[in-house]
C-alpha positions as CSV (number, residue, x, y, z in Angstrom):
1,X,-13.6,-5.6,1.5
2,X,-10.3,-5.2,-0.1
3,X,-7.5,-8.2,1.1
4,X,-4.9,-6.6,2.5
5,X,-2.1,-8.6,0.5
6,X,-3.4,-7.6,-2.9
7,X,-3.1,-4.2,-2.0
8,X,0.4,-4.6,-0.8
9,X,0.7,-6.4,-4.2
10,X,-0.6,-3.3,-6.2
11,X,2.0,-0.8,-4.1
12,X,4.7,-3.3,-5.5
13,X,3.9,-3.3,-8.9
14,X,3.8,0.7,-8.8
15,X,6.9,0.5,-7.6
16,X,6.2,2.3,-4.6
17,X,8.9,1.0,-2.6
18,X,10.1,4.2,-0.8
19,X,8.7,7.8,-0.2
20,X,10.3,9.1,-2.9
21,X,8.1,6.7,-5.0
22,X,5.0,7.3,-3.0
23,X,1.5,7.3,-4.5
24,X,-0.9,9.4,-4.1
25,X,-4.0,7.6,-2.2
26,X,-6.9,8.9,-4.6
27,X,-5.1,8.0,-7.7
28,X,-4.3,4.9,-5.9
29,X,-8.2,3.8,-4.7
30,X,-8.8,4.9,-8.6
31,X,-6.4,2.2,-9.5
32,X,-7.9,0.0,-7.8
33,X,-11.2,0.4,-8.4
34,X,-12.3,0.7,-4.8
35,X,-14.1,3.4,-2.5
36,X,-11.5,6.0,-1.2
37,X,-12.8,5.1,2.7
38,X,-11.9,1.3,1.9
39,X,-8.4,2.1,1.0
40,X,-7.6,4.5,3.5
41,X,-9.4,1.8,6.0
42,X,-6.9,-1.2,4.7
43,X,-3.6,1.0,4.6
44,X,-4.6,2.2,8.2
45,X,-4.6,-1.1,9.3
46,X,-1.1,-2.1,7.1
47,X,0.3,1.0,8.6
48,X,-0.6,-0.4,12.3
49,X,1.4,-3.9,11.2
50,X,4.2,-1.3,10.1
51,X,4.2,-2.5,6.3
52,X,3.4,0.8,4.7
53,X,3.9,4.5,5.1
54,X,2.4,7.7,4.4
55,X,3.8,10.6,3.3
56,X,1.2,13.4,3.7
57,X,-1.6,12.3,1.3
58,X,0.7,9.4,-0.2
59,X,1.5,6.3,0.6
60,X,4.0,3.4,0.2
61,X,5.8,0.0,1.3
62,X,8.4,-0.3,4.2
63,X,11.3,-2.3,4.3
64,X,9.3,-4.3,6.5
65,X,6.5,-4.3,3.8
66,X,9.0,-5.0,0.8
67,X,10.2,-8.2,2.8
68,X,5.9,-9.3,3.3
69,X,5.3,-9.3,-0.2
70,X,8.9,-10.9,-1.2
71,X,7.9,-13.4,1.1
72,X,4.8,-14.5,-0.4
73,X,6.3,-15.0,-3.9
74,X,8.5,-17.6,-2.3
């Protein structure tokens, strides 16, 4: 199972800080190396704690998200 935090990690280091910058969620599981269901599984569960976003078939960090993974660099 994927940790939740590292894939908050990845959607910072893509940058994907707005929906503007979203990424696309296939490209995205392909990034990570992990099964498309698993991803989609995780961000479901991120979206519920209201730290990421979709747009359509994209997805990407909320202010609320931002301020989670800024926080655990601290």
């Amino acid at each position: 199972m994927l940790d939740p935090f590292d894939v908050l990690k990845a959607l910072h280091a893509l940058a994907a800080v707005d929906e503007v910058r979203a990424v696309d969620i296939e490209k995205f599981a392909r990034i990570l190396g992990a099964p498309l269901e698993e991803v989609k599984e995780v961000l479901g569960t991120l979206s519920k704690m209201e730290y990421v976003s979709f747009s359509g078939e994209k997805v990407y960090l909320t202010e609320i998200g931002v301020l989670k993974i800024s926080s655990l660099f601290c």
